[in-house]
C-alpha positions as CSV (number, residue, x, y, z in Angstrom):
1,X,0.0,0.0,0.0
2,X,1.3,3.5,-1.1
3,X,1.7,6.3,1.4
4,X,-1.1,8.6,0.9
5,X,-0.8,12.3,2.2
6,X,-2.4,12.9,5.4
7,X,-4.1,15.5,4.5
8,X,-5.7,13.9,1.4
9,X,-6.7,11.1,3.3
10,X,-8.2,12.6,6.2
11,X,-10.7,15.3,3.7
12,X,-11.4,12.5,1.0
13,X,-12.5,9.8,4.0
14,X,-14.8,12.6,4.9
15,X,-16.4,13.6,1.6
16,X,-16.5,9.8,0.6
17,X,-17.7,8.4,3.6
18,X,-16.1,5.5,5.3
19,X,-17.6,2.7,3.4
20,X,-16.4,3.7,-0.2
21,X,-13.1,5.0,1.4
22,X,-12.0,1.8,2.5
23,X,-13.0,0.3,-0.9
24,X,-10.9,3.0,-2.5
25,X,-8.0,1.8,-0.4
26,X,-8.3,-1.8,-1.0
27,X,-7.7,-1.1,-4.5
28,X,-4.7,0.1,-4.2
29,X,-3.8,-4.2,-3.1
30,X,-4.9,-4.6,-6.9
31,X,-3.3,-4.4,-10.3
32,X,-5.1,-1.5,-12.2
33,X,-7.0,-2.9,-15.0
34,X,-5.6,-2.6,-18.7
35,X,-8.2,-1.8,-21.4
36,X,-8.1,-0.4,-25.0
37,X,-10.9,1.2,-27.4
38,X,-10.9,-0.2,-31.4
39,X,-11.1,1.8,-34.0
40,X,-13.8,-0.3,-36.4
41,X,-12.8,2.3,-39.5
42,X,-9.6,-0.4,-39.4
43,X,-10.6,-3.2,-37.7
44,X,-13.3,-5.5,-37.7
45,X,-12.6,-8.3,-35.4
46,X,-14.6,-8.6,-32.1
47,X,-12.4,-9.6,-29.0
48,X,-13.0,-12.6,-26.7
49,X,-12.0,-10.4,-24.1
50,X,-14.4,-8.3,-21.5
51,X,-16.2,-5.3,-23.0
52,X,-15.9,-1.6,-21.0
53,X,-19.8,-1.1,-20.1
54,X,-19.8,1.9,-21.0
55,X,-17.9,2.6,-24.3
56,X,-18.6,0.6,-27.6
57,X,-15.4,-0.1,-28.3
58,X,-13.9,-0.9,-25.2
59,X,-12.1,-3.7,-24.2
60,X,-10.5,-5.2,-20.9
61,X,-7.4,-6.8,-21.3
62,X,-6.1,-10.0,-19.1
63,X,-2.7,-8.3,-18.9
64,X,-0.8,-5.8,-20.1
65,X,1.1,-6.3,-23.0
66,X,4.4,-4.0,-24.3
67,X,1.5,-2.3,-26.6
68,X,5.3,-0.5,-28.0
69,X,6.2,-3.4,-29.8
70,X,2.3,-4.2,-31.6
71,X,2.5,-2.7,-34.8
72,X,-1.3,-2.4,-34.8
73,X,-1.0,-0.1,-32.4
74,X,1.2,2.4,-34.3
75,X,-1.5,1.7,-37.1
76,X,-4.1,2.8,-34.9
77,X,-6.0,-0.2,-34.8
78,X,-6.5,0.9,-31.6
79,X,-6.3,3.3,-28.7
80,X,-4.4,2.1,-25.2
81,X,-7.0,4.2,-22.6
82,X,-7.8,3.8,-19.1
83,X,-11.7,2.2,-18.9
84,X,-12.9,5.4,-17.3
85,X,-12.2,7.9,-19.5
86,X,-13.7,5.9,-22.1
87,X,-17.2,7.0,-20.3
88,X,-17.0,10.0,-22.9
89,X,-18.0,7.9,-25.8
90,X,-21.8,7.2,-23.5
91,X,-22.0,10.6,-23.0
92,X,-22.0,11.8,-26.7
93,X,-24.1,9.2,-28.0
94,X,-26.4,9.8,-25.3
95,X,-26.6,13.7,-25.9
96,X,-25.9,14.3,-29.9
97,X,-27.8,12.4,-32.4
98,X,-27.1,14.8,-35.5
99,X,-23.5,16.3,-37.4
100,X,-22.0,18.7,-35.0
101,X,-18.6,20.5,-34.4
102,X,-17.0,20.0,-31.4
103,X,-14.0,21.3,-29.7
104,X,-11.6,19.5,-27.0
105,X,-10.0,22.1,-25.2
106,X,-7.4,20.4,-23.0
107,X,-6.9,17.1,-25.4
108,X,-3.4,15.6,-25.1
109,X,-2.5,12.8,-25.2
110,X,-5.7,12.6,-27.4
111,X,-7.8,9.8,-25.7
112,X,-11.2,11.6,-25.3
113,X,-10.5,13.0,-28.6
114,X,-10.3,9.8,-30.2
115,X,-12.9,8.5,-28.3
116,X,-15.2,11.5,-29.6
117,X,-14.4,11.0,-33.2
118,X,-15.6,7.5,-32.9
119,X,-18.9,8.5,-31.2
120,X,-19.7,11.2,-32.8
121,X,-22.6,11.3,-36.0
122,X,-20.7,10.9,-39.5
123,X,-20.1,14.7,-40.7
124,X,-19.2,16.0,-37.3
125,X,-15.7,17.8,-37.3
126,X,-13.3,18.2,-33.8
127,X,-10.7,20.9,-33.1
128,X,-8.9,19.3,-30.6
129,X,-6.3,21.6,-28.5
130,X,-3.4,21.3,-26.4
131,X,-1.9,24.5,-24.9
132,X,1.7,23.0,-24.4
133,X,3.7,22.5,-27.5
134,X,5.3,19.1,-27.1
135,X,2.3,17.7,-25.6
136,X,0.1,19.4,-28.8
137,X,2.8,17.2,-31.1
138,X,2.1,14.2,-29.5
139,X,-1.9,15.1,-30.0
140,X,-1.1,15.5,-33.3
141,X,0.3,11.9,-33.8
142,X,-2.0,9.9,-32.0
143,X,-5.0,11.7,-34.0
144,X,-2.8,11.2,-37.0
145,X,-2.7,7.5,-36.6
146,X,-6.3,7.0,-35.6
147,X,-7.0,8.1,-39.8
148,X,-10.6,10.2,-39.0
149,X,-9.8,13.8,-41.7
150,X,-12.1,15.7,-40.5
151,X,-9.7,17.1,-37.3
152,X,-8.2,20.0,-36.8
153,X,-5.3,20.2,-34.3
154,X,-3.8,23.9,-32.7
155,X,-1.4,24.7,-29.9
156,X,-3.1,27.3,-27.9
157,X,-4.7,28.9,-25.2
158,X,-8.0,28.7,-24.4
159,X,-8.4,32.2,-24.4
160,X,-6.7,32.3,-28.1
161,X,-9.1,29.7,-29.3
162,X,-12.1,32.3,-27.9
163,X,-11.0,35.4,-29.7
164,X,-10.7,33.5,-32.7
165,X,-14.5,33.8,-32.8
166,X,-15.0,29.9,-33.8
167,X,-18.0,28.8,-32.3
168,X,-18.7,25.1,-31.4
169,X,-22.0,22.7,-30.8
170,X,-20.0,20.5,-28.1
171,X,-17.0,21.7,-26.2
172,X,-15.0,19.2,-24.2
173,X,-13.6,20.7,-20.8
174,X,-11.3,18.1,-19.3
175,X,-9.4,20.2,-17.4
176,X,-5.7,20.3,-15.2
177,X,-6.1,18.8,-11.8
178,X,-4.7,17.6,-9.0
179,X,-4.6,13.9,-10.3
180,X,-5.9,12.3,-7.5
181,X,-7.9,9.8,-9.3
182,X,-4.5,8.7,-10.6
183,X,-3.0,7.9,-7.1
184,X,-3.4,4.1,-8.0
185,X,-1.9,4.2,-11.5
186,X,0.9,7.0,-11.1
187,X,2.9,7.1,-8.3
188,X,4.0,10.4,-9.0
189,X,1.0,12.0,-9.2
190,X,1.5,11.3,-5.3
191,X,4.3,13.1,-4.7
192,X,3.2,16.0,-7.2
193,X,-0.1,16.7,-5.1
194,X,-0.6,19.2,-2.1
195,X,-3.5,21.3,-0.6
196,X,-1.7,24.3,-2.3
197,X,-2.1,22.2,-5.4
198,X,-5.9,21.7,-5.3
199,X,-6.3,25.2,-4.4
200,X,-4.5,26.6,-8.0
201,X,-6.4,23.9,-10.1
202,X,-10.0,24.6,-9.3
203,X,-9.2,28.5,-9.4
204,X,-7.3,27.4,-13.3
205,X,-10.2,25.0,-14.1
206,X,-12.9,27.8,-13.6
207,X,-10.8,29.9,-16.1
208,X,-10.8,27.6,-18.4
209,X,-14.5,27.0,-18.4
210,X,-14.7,30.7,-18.9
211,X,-12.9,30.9,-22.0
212,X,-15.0,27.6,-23.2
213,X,-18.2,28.9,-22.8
214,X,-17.5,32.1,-25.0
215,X,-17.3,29.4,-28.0
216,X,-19.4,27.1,-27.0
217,X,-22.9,27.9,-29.1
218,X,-26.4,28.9,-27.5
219,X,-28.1,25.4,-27.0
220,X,-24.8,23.5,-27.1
221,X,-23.7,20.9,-24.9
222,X,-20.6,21.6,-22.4
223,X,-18.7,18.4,-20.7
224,X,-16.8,18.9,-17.7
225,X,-14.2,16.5,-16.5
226,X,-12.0,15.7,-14.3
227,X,-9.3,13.0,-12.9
228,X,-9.6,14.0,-9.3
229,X,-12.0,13.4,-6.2
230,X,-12.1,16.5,-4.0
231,X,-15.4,18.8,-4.5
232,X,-13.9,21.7,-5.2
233,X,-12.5,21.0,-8.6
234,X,-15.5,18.9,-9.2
235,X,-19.1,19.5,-7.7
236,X,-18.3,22.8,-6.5
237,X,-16.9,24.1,-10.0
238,X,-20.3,22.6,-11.5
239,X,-22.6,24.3,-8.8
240,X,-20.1,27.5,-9.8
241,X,-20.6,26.9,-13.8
242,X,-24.7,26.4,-13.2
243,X,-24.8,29.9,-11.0
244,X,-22.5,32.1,-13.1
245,X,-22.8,30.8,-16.2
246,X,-26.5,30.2,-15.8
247,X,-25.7,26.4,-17.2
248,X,-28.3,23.7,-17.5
249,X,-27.4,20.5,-15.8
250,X,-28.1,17.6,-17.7
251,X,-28.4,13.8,-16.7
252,X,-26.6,10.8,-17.8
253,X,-28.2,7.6,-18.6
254,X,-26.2,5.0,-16.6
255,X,-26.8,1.2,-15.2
256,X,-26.8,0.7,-11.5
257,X,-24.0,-2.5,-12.3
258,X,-21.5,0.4,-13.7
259,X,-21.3,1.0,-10.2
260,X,-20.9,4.9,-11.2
261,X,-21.1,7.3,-7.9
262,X,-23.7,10.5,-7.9
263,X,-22.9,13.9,-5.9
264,X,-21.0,13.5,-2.9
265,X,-21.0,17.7,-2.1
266,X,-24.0,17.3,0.5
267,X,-27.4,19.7,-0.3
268,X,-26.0,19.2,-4.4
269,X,-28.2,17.3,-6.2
270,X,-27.2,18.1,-9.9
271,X,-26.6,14.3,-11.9
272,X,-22.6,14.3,-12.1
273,X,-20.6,11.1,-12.6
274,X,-18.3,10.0,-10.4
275,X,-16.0,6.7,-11.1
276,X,-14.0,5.6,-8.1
277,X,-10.9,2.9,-7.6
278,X,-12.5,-0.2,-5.6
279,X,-15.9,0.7,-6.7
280,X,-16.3,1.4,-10.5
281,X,-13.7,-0.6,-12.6
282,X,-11.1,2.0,-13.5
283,X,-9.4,4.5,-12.2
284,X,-10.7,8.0,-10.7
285,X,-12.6,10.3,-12.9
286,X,-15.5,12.9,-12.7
287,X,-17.8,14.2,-15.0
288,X,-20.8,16.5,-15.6
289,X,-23.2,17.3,-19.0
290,X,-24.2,20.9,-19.1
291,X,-26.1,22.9,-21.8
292,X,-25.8,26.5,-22.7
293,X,-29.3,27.7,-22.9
294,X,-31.2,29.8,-25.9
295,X,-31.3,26.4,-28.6
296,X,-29.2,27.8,-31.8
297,X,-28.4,26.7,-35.1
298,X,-24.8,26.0,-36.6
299,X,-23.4,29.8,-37.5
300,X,-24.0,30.9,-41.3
301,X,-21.8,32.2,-43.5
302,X,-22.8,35.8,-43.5
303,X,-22.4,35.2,-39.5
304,X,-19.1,34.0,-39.5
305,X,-18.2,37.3,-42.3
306,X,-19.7,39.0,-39.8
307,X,-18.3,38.1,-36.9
308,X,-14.6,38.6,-38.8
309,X,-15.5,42.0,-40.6
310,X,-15.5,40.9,-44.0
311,X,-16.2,38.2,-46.4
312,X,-15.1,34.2,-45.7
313,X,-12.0,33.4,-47.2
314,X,-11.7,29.6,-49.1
315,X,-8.5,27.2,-49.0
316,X,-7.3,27.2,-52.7
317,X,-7.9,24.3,-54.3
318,X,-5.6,24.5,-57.0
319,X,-2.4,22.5,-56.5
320,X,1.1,23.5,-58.7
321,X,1.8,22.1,-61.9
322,X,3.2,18.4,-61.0
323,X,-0.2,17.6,-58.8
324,X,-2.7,19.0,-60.9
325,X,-3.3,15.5,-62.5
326,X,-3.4,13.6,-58.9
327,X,-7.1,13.0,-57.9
328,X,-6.0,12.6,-54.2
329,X,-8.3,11.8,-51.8
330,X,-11.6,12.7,-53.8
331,X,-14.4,15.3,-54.3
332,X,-15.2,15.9,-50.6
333,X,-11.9,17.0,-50.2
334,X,-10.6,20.7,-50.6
335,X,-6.5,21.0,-51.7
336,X,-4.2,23.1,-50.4
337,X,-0.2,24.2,-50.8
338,X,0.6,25.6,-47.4
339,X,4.7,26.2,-47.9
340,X,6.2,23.0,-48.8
341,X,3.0,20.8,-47.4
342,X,-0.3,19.5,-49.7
343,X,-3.1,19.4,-47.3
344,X,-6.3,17.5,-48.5
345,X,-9.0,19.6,-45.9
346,X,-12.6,18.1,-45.6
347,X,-15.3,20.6,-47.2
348,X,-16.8,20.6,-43.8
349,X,-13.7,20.9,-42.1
350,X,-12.9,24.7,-44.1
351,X,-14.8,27.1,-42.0
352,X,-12.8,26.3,-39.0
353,X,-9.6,26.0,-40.6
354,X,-10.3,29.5,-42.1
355,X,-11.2,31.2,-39.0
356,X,-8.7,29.8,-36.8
357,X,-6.2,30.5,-39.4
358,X,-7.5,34.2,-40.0
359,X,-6.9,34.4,-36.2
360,X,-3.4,33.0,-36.9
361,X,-4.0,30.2,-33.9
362,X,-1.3,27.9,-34.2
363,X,-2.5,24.7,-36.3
364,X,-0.3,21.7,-36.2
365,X,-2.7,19.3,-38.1
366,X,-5.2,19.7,-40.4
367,X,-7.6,17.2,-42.4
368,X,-5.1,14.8,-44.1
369,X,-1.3,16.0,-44.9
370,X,-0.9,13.9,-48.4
371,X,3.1,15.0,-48.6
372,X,5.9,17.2,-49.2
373,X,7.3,19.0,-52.4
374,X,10.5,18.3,-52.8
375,X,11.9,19.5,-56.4
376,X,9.1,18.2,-58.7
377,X,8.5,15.1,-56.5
378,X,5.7,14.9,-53.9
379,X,7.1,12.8,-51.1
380,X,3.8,11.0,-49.1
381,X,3.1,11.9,-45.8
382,X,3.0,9.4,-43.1
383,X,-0.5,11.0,-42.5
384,X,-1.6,10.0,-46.1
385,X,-0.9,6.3,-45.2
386,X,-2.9,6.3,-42.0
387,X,-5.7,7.7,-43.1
388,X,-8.7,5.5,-43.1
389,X,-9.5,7.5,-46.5
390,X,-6.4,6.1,-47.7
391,X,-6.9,4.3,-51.7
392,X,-4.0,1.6,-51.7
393,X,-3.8,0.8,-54.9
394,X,-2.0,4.4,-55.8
395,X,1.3,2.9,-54.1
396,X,2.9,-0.7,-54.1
397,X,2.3,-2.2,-51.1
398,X,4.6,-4.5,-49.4
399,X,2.5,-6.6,-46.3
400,X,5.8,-7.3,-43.8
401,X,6.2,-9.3,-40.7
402,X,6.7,-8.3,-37.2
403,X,10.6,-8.7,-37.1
404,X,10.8,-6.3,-40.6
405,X,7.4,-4.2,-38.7
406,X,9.5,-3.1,-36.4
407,X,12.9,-2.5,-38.0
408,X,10.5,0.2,-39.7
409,X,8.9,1.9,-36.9
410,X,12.4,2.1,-35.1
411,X,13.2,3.8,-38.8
412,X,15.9,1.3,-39.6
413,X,17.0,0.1,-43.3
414,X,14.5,-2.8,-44.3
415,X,15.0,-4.7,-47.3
416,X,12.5,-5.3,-49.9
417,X,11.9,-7.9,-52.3
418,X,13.2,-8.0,-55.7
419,X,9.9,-8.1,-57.6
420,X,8.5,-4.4,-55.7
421,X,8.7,-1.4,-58.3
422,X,10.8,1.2,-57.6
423,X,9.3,4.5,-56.0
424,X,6.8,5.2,-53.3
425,X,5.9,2.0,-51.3
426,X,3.3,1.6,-48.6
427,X,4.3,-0.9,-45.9
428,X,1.9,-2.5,-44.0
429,X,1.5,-4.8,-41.2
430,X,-1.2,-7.4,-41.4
431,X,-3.1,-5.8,-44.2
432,X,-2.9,-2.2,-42.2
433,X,-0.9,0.8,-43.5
434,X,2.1,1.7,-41.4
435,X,3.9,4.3,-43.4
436,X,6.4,4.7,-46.6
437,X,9.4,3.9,-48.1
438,X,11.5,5.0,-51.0
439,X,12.1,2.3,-52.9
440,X,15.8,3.0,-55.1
441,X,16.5,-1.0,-55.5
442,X,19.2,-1.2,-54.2
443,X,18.4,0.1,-51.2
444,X,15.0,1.2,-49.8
445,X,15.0,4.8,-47.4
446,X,12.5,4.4,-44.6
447,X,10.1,7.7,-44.6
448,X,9.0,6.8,-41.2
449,X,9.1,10.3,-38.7
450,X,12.1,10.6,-36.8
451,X,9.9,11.8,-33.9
452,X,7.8,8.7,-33.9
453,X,10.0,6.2,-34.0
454,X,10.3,3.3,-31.0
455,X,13.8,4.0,-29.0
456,X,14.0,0.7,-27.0
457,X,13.9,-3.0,-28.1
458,X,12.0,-6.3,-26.7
């Protein structure tokens, strides 16, 4: 059993009651449980393994692999993610049944922001955010190799994102916190917390709800979430969101086996969603549905002209002479040469590329990057081959094994087969895309990002 603070354990006792408190301690006598959500636009299989309640496409796992060394996973087959957070994906089917735009606001490592694009109705489009820059790169890949185009990830602020004047039907608050909910999991997240801690997150948290509601649209749904157990960062902040921000509190359908915990702030009966260690398999989390009232409709284009001071700017579609002939990804697709990069942006996806653009908010990822000019040669992107939109027969494909898998995702020389042209070739692992190679003949380069490549060995 792991040292808990004193102070933590003597205030969450009390706001837990002793029954579930000891239940939250046993669990700490217990290995966390390992689970991971499928992404069915590259998969099909159904596992034998036990499904998370909650979320379509979760699964429980009997033990924990070393998920670095399954190529699958770097195809984005599928998502490693701990059970609770999957409880996102139940709250968007429950509460959006038509095409809507959403924004995660705090989204790295990108979980709930996978987890969204696979809930959401087909048409919908996400910005998903991450105000610090290494953590927005890795956002950037794990969206990248989940293949959905119709994402937008920037590196900013909340408060950028709301003076950009984008306006959203769903905004995703899962904000900083003190990480108790993690004590089981993360050891660190032990050491890191203190009553001074708690204090500074709920005071951040509220700030950051303040920013979200200035984009989230009249009638639009807000989600609030957390990874922590104390009521100030969680009912407290939702009794403070519902009397300032005159929020409507909305209930979630759940099942009394989830074993899902209601309000524990005494006199607050608002539905919330509480998971806790011992009691709700997974780890900590909290979460709330709120709507902004006034029902709306999605912004028009004269609104959005409006709201900017002039008329809406398009991407250009027109590519430089070598890729005028190259169909790309098809007609739903706008085309774009931003610097060296060819973007292929979903029609739907345009109005908030524009305006966050316009607003010169720092995108990392848009839609689907299809490559490079270099010279007069287009070199593919590694986003090209992991996009579910992906047509394989415009590359040779070569289908390698695991040992050959992974000399490609740790970016080494792998050696192709006499009989594969020469040129751009799409390796693949199992029938699923993993990335390119330039094939000379003699020699093949691996295109595989040096960023992304595995640094240890089995």
């Amino acid at each position: 059993m792991r040292k808990l603070p004193e102070d933590f354990v003597s205030y969450t006792k009390k706001v837990m009651g002793e029954s579930r408190f000891a239940r939250f301690i046993d669990s700490f006598d217990d290995e966390p449980p390992v689970s991971i959500r499928l992404n069915r636009h590259k998969v099909n299989v159904q596992p034998s393994t036990q499904p998370v309640s909650w979320c379509y496409e979760g699964h429980y796992l009997d033990h924990r692999p070393q998920f670095t060394f399954d190529p699958l996973l770097h195809a984005g087959c599928y998502y490693v993610q701990e059970a609770s957070s999957m409880f996102i994906d139940h709250v968007l089917r429950q509460h959006v049944d038509k095409p809507v735009a959403m924004l995660d606001l705090c989204a790295a490592p990108g979980g709930k922001s996978t987890a969204a694009l696979a809930a959401l109705p087909e048409g919908s489009v996400l910005v998903s955010n991450e105000p610090v820059k290494t953590r927005a790169n890795v956002l950037a890949e794990n969206l990248s190799k989940w293949g959905n185009p119709n994402v937008i990830v920037t590196n900013a602020y909340p408060a950028d994102i709301a003076r950009s004047g984008a306006l959203f039907d769903v905004v995703l608050c899962d904000v900083p916190c003190s990480g108790e909910g993690m004590f089981r999991k993360d050891e660190a997240a032990i050491g890191e917390w203190s009553v001074a801690n708690v204090e500074k997150c709920w005071r951040l948290q509220r700030e950051i709800v303040a920013e979200a509601w200035k984009v989230l649209k009249p009638g639009g749904i807000l989600v609030y979430s957390t990874c922590t157990f104390n009521l100030h960062e969680n009912e407290e902040n939702v009794s403070w969101i519902i009397e300032e921000l005159e929020a409507l509190p909305l209930g979630v359908d759940i099942q009394e086996d989830w074993n899902i915990t209601s309000s524990l702030l005494q006199g607050f009966d608002v539905p919330v969603c509480r998971f806790i260690p011992g009691i709700t398999r997974g780890e900590g989390l909290f979460m709330a549905v709120m709507r902004k009232g006034e029902a709306y409709s999605c912004f028009t284009k004269g609104e959005r002209a409006k709201r900017k001071g002039g008329k809406e700017k398009k991407v250009s579609d027109t590519f430089a002479a070598p890729w005028k002939g190259w169909k790309g990804l098809g007609e739903s697709f706008q085309y774009a040469e931003l610097g060296e990069k060819v973007l292929a942006i979903p029609r739907q996806l345009i109005p908030y590329y524009n305006i966050l653009r316009e607003a010169r908010t720092h995108i990392v990822k848009a839609g689907v990057a299809l490559g490079t000019v270099k010279g007069r040669d287009l070199v593919p992107d590694i986003e090209l081959a992991l996009s579910y939109c992906l047509d394989k027969d415009l590359f040779p494909t070569y289908d390698a094994d695991l040992d050959t898998s992974l000399a490609y995702l740790r970016r080494e020389v792998i050696d192709l087969p006499s009989d594969i042209p020469k040129g751009y070739v799409l390796i693949t692992y199992e029938g699923h895309p993993l990335g390119f190679v330039k094939n000379l003949g003699n020699r093949a380069n691996n295109l595989y990002p040096q960023e992304w490549r595995i640094r240890t060995r089995q």
